[in-house]
N, C-alpha and C positions, 0 to 999 in steps of 0.2 A: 376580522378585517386586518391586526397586525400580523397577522401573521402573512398577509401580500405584502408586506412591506417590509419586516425581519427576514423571509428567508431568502428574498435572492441578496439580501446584504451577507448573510452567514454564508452562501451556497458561495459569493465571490472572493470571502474570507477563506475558507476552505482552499478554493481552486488556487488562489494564490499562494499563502502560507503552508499546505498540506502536501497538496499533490503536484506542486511546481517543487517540493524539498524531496519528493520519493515517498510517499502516502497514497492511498486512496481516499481515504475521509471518511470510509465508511463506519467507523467506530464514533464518528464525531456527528457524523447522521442519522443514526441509530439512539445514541444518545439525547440528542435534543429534540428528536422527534417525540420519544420519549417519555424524557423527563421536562419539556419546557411545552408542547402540545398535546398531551396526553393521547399519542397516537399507539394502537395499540403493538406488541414487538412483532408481530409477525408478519406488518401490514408496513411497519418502519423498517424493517430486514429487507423484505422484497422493494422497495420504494427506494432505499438506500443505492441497492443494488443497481435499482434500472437506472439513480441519476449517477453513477458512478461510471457507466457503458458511455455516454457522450459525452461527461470531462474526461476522462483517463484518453478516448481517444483523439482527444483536442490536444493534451498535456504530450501525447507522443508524436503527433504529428509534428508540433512546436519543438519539442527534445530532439525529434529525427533530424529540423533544419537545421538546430545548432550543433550538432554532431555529437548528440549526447547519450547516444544508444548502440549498447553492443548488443547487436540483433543474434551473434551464435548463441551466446550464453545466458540472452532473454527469451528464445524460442525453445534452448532446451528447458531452462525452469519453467515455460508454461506449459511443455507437457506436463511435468508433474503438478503444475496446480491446477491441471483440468482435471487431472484423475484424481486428486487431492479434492476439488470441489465437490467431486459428482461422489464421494464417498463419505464426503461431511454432511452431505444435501438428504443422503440415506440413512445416515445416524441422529437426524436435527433433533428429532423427537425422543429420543433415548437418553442424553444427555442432559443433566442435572446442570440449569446455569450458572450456578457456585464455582460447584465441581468444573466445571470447563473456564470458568474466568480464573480460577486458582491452577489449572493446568496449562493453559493457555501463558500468563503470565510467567510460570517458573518457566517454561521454552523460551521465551523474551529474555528474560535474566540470563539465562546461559547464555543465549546468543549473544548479549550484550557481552559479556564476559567472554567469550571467544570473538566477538569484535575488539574489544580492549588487546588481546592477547595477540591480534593478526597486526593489528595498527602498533603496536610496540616492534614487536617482527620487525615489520618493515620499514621501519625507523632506523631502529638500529641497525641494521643491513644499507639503508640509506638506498635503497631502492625503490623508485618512485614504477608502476605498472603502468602502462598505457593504452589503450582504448585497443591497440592493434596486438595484444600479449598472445601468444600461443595459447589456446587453453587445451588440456589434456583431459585425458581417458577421465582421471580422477575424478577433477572440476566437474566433467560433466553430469558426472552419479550423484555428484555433491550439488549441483545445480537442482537437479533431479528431485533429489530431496529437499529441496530448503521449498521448491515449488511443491510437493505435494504438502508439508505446514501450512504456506498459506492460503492454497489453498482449502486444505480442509476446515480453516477458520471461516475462511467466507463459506462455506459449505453448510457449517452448520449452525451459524445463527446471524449469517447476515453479514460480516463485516468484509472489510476488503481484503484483510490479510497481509496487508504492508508491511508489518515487522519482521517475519522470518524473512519476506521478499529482500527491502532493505539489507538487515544485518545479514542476508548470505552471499549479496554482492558485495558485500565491503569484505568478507572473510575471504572472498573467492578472489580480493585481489586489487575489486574496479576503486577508481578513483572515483572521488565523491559526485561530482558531475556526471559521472558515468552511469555510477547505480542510481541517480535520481532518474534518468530516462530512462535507464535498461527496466527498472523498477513498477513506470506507469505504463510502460508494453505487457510485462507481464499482469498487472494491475487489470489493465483491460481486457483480456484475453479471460482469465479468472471472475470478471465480474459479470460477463458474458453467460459465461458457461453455470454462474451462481443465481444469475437470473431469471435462467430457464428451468435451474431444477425446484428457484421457489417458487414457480407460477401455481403450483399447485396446493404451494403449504400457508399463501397468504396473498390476501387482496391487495393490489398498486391503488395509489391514491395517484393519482396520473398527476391532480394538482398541484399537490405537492413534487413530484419529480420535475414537472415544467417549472416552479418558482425556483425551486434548488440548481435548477440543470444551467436554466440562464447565468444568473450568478459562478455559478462555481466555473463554466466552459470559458466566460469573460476572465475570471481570476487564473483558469489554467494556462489559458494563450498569453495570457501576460505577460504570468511567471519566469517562464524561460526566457525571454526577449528581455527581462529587465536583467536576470542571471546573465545571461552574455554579454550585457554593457560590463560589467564586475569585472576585477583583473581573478583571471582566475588561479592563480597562484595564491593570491589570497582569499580566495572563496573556496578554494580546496583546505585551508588550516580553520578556516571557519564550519565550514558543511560535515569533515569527517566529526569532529565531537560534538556538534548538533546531532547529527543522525546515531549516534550512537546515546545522546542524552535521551532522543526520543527513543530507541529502542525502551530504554532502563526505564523511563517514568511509564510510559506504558504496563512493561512488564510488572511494576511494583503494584500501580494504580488497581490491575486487573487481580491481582493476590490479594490485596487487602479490601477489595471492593465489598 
C-alpha cells in the first residue's frame, strides 16, 4: 500500500530534479525499483523505460516552449541512440552487470574530463555559443556518437542513457540550458526505441509505470517553467558544473558499485 503513495512522490522528485536538469531518471528508477521494492531487473528496466516515454516527452515539449532545444544536433544524436539502443537491446544478455557498470562508468569519467577540458576552452577564449551556432560536418559524427553511448546503455539494461547524452552536448558546444532540452528530445526518442526492444526481454508492471508517470510528467512540466522564471546568466554558471558534477558522481558511483 506505500508504495501508492512513495512513488508518484519519487516519480515527481525525479521529473523535477532529474529530467528538468538534462536526465532521464532511468538509473534512479531502476534503482529503487529495485533495491527499495524488490522488483525484479528485468521487469524494473522495461517499466523504467515505458515511464521514461511520457515524462521525457512532457520535459520536451515544456524545453521546446522555452526555447531550450537545438532540434539540428538533438535529431542527429538520436539517430545514433536509436541505433546505439537497438544494439545494446541485442547484446542485454551477453553482458556481465559488473563488467558493464565498470565500463559504462569509466566512459562517464572521460566524458566528465573532456567536459572539464571543453568548459575551460571556452572560458578562456571567453566565448559564450549560442542556441543559433553553426554546427559542422565534425559536431555532427561527434553528435552521432555521443548518441549511439547512450543509447546502447539504455539498450542494454534499462537505463536512459543521460550521461554521454548530457556531457556530449556541453563538449559539442551548447550552453547549459540548451543541452538540458536538447538532452530530454534525445532522452525520449531513445527510450522509445528501448522500450520496444525490451518487450520481449521483460514484463511492464503497468502499475507501477502509471504511479511513476503521474509524478514524474507533473515534476517535468514544472521544471522548465520554474528554470525560466531564473535569470539565466546565472543559471548558466550554476547548471554547467552541476551537469558536469552529475556526469562524475555517476561515472565513479557506476565503477565502484
Amino acid at each position: 500500500m506505500i508504495q501508492y503513495i512513495l512513488l508518484p512522490i519519487v516519480g515527481f522528485l525525479v521529473g523535477l530534479l532529474i529530467i528538468s536538469l538534462g536526465g532521464g531518471g532511468g538509473a534512479v528508477y531502476v534503482g529503487i525499483l529495485t533495491a527499495f521494492f524488490n522488483i525484479p531487473p528485468a521487469i524494473a528496466a522495461s517499466t523504467s523505460l515505458a515511464t521514461t516515454i511520457p515524462t521525457t516527452a512532457v520535459g520536451t515539449f515544456s524545453h521546446w516552449k522555452a526555447g531550450n532545444v537545438n532540434w539540428r544536433l538533438g535529431l542527429t544524436m538520436l539517430v545514433g541512440g536509436v541505433v546505439g539502443s537497438i544494439i545494446g537491446s541485442l547484446f542485454s544478455g551477453l553482458l556481465p552487470q559488473k563488467l558493464y557498470n565498470k565500463l559504462t562508468g569509466l566512459i562517464l569519467l572521460l566524458l566528465a574530463v573532456q567536459m572539464l577540458v571543453s568548459f575551460l576552452k571556452k572560458k578562456k577564449a571567453a566565448a559564450e555559443t549560442s542556441p543559433g551556432k553553426t554546427v559542422s560536418r565534425r559536431d555532427m559524427v561527434k553528435a552521432i556518437g555521443f548518441g549511439l553511448l547512450g543509447g546502447a546503455m539504455s539498450g542494454l539494461v534499462g537505463l536512459s542513457g543521460g550521461g554521454p547524452i548530457v556531457a556530449g552536448l556541453m563538449i559539442l558546444g551548447c550552453q547549459a540550458l540548451e543541452t538540458v532540452g536538447t538532452s530530454v528530445l534525445v532522452l525520449l526518442g531513445i527510450a522509445v526505441t528501448g522500450f520496444v526492444a525490451h518487450l520481449s526481454l521483460g514484463d511492464i508492471n503497468w502499475t507501477l509505470v502509471g504511479l511513476l508517470a503521474v509524478g514524474t510528467m507533473c515534476g517535468a512540466f514544472v521544471g522548465p517553467s520554474l528554470l525560466s522564471r531564473v535569470d539565466k546568466a546565472k543559471l548558466e554558471k550554476v547548471l554547467q558544473p552541476l551537469l558536469f558534477l552529475m556526469t562524475l558522481v555517476m561515472g565513479g558511483i557506476l565503477i565502484f558499485k
